[in-house]
Phi, psi and omega in degrees: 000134172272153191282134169340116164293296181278146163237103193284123183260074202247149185229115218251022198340073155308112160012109162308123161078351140304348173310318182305296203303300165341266155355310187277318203289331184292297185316307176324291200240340206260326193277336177289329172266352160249033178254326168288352189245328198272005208066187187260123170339140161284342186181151108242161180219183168235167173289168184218336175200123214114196157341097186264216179051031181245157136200152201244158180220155199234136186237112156294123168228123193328342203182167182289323168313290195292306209280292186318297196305323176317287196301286177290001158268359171272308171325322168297333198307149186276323188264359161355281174338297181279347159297302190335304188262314177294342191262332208300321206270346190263337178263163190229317169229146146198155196222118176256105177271150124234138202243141179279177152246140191243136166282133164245143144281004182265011181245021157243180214076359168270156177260138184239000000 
């Protein structure tokens, strides 16, 4: 896989003492679907220092096109609705990048 040009970069602020319920309610119902439109996370996580009660998730895409497009045919999905509404009471904030990836040459040819 090549690496993503955009990264939507989203940061979710929970509810205290709420991360678990969160965590299931996200698994349950929000990742099948947006494992059918976005593909798979570059990552999530949670904070461990700073802000704490976030978590964050990194979604990659070839282009700005590709990130609409993805994002409104997830949005149409009929079970959609219901991460949307099992979730409402748990976030508290959220914050959304999208962020680019920049070519250095001294990281290219490298692996991780």
């Amino acid at each position: 896989m090549t690496e993503p040009a955009i990264v939507d970069l989203r940061v979710y602020t929970i509810r205290l003492r709420k991360m678990a319920e969160f965590i299931d309610v996200f698994d349950r119902l929000a990742m099948p679907v947006q494992l059918r439109y976005l593909g798979r996370p570059l990552g999530m996580f949670t904070s461990a220092v700073g802000p704490l009660n976030q978590i964050v998730h990194l979604w990659g895409f070839p282009d700005m096109g590709e990130f609409e497009r993805r994002h409104a045919a997830r949005d149409k999905d009929s079970d959609w609705p219901a991460y949307l509404k099992a979730s409402e009471h748990l976030i508290t904030a959220q914050e959304n990048r999208l962020i680019r990836r920049i070519e250095l040459p001294s990281l290219a040819g490298l692996t991780t």
